[in-house]
C-alpha positions in Angstrom: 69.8 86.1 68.5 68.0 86.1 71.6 70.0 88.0 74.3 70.5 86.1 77.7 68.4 86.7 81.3 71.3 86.2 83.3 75.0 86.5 82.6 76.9 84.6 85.3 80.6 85.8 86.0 83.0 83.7 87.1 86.7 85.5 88.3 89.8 83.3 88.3 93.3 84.0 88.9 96.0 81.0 89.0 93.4 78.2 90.1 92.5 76.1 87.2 91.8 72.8 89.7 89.0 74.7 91.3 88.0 76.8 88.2 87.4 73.7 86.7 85.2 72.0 90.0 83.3 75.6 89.8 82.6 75.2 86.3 81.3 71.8 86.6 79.0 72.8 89.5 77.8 75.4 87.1 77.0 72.2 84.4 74.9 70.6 87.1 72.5 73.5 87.4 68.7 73.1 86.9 68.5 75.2 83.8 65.7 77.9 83.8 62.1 77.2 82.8 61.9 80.9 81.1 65.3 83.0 80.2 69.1 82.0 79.2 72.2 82.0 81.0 75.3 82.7 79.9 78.7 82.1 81.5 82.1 84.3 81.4 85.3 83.4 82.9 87.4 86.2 83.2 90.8 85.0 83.7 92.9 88.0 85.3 96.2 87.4 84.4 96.7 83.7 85.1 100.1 81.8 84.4 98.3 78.6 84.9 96.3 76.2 82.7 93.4 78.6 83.1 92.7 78.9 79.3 92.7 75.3 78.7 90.0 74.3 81.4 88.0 76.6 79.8 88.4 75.3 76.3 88.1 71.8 77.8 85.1 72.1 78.9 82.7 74.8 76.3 82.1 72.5 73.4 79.7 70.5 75.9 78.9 72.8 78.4 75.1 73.2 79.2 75.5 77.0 78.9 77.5 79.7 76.7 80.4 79.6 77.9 82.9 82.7 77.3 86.9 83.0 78.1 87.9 86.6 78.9 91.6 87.8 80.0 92.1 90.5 82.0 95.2 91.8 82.2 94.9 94.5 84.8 95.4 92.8 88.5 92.8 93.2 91.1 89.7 91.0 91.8 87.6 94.6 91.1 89.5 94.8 87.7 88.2 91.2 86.8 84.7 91.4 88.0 84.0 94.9 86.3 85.5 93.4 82.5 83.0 90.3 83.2 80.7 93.1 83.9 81.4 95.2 80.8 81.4 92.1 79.0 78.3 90.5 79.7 74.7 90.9 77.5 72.4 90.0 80.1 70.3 92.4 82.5 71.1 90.7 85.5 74.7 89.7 86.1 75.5 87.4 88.9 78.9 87.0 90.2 81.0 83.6 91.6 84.4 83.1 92.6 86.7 80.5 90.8 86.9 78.3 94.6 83.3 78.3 95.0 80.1 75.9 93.6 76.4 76.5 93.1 74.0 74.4 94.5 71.4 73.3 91.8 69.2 75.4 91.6 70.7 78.6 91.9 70.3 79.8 88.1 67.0 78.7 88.0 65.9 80.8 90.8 67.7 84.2 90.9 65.9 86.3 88.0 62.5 84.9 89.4 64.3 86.6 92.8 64.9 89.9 91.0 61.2 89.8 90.0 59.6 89.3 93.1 61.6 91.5 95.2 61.7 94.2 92.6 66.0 94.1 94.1 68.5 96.1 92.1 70.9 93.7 94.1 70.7 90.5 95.5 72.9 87.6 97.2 72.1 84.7 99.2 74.5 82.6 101.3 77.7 80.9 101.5 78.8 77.8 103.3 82.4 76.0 103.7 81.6 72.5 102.0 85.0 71.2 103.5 85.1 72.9 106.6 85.6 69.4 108.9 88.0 68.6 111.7 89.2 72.3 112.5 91.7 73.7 115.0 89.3 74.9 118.0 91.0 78.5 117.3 89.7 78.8 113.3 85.7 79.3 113.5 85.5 82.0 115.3 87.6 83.7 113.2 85.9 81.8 109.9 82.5 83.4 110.8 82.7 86.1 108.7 85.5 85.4 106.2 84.6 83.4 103.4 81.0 82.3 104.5 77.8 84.0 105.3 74.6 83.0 106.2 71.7 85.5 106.8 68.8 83.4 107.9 66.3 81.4 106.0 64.2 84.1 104.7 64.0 86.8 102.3 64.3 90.1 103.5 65.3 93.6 102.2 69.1 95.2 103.6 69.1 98.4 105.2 72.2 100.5 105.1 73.2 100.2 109.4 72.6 96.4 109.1 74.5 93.4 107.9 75.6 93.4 104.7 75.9 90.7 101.8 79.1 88.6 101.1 80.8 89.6 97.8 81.0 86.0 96.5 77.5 85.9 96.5 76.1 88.9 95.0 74.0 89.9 91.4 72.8 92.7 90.4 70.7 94.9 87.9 73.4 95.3 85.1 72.3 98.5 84.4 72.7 99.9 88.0 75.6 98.1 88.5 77.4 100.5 85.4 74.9 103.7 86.9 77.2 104.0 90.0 80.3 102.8 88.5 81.2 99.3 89.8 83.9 98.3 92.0 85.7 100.0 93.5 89.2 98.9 92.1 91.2 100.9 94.9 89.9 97.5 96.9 89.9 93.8 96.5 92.4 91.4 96.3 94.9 91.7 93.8 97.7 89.3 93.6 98.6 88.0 96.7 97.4 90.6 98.8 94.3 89.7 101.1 92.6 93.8 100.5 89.1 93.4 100.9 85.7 95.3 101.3 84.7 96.0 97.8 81.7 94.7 98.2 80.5 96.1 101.2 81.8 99.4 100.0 79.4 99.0 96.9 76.7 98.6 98.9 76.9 101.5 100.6 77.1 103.4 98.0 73.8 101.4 96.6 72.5 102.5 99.3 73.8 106.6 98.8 71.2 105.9 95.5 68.5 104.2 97.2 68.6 101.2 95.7 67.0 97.9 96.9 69.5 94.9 98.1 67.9 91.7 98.9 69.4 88.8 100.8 67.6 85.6 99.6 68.0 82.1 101.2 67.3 80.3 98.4 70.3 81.8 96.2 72.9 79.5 97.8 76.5 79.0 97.2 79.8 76.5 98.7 82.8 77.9 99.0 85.8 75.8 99.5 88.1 76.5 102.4 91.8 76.5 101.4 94.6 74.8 103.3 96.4 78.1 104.2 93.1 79.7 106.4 94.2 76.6 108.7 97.8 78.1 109.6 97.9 81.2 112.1 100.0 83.0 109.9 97.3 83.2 106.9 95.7 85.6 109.7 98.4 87.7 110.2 98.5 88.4 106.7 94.8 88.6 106.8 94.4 91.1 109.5 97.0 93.2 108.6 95.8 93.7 105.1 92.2 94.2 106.9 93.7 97.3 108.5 95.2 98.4 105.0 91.8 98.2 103.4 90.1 100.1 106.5 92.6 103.0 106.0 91.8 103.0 101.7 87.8 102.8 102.9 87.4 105.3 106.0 90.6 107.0 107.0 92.5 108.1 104.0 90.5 111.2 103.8 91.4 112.2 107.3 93.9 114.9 107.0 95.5 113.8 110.6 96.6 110.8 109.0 98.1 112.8 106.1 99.7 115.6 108.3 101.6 116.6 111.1 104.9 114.6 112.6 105.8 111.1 111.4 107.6 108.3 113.0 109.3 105.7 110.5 106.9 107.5 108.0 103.6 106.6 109.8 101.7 109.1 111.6 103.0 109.8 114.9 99.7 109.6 116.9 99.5 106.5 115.1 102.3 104.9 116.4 101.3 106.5 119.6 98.1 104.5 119.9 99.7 100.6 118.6 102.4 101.1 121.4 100.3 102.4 124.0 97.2 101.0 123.7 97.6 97.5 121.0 101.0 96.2 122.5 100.1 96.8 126.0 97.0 94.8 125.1 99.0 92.2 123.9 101.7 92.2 126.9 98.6 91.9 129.1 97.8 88.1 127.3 101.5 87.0 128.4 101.0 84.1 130.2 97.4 83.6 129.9 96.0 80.7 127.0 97.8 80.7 123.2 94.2 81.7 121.5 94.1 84.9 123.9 97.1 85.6 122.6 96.4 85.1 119.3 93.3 87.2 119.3 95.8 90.1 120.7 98.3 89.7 118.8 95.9 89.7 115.8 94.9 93.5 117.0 98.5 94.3 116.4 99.1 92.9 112.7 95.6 94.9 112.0 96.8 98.2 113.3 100.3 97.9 111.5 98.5 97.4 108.5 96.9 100.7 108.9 100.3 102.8 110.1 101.8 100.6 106.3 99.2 102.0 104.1 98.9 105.4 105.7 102.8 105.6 105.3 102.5 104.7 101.7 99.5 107.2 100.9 102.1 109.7 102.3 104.8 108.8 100.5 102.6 108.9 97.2 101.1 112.4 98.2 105.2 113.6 98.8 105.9 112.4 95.2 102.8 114.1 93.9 103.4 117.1 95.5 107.5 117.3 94.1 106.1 117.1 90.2 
């Protein structure tokens, strides 16, 4: 049997409506002149009708199409099993709320080949993104979209990097520096991100080549809840959790010396000092100035949370 070129891998968790619109933008693609595609879903623990879209749809899909379940929670969990799963030596990664335009499978290995990438991605655009709140795009800019320019050019490690939802690599250096990062990522409800951009740094570490291409598009669909404030409270404050797993966790001063309400105490020193005066500052000036302060604060707690649980964690450690 002749093995596939690409293996697409599509990660799903409790969204079977878009799974199923995601799938079906998959159908549409212009299929490749040379090479084979094949498709795995990997469901990660749904409770949903997951299983059945996916049966639904294989016995007439354009493509092999494979169900996978993952039981261990975590976006990083699901894409490394499609990973481990897939037979291809390029493997190309979707989420379950986003489409490809047309011609994306058609085009990425011939990418791969005339880049000589180990990694590449291409952009993302909100297909519903109409009629917002003037306070939402700024803050949309760099969350769920991405778009670096209309031509091809090769990543270096201080510049802007690629968009996870967006992103395929050499199978083979994918597994050589060992994946994602599962310490990161969503998982759940949480809103933990970075794994990607944490990947390709350490692509980077190897020397490897990262490509953004314009012509490896992707839509993403932009969920009801990004339109309420309080989806960015949740947002930045899990931002600040994943900052402290990515760049302060190794810090001994946030692991030692005096705590207040188990947080750091310099910690604390510099949200009430330096955030809330900040935000005390935007009192009676416009709501979105507000907002933006009052975002700096929800980021910072999240960083005094998750460096209060890496010390309770090291404390129970320790008393084994």
């Amino acid at each position: 049997m002749e093995l596939p070129t690409v293996s697409l891998v599509i990660t799903t968790y409790n969204r079977a409506a878009l799974l199923s619109e995601a799938l079906e933008s998959v159908a549409a693609c212009e299929k490749p002149v040379n090479g084979l595609i094949e498709v795995i879903v990997v469901d990660n623990n749904s409770t949903d009708d997951t299983r059945t879209v996916v049966d639904r749809l294989s016995s007439d899909f354009p493509f092999p199409l494979e169900y996978v379940f993952e039981g261990a929670q975590g976006l990083s969990q699901a894409r490394n099993r499609g990973s481990n799963e897939s037979r291809a030596s390029v493997v190309a990664f979707m989420d379950d709320d986003q489409r490809l335009d047309r011609s994306f499978l058609s085009r990425i290995d011939d990418v791969f080949r005339t880049t000589d990438a180990d990694c590449v991605g291409g952009p993302i655009f909100y297909y519903n993104a109409d009629n917002l709140p003037e306070w939402l795009p700024p803050l949309l800019e760099n969350t769920g979209q991405y778009d670096g320019g209309r031509e091809t050019k090769v990543l270096k490690p201080e510049g802007r990097k690629l968009n996870g939802g967006n992103m395929a690599f050499r199978r083979s250096v994918l597994h050589e520096i060992g994946g994602y990062n599962v310490d990161l990522g969503r998982s759940g409800g949480n809103l933990l991100a970075s794994e990607e951009f944490e990947l390709q740094e350490r692509l980077f570490a190897e020397n490897k080549r990262i490509v953004y291409s314009p012509s490896l598009v992707q839509y993403h669909y932009l969920r009801p809840e990004r339109l309420k404030r309080n989806y960015w409270r949740r947002h930045h404050f899990d931002y600040g959790r994943t900052v402290y797993r990515r760049h302060l966790k190794g810090d001994q001063k946030y692991r030692s010396g005096a705590t207040f309400l188990g947080g750091p105490r310099w910690l604390w020193r510099v949200f009430l000092i330096d955030d809330v005066k900040s935000y005390l500052s935007s009192i009676g000036r416009d709501r979105e100035t507000r907002f933006k302060r009052q975002l700096g604060l929800f980021f910072r707690l999240g960083q005094i949370y998750e460096a209060r649980m890496d010390r309770q964690s090291s404390e129970t450690m320790s008393s084994y």
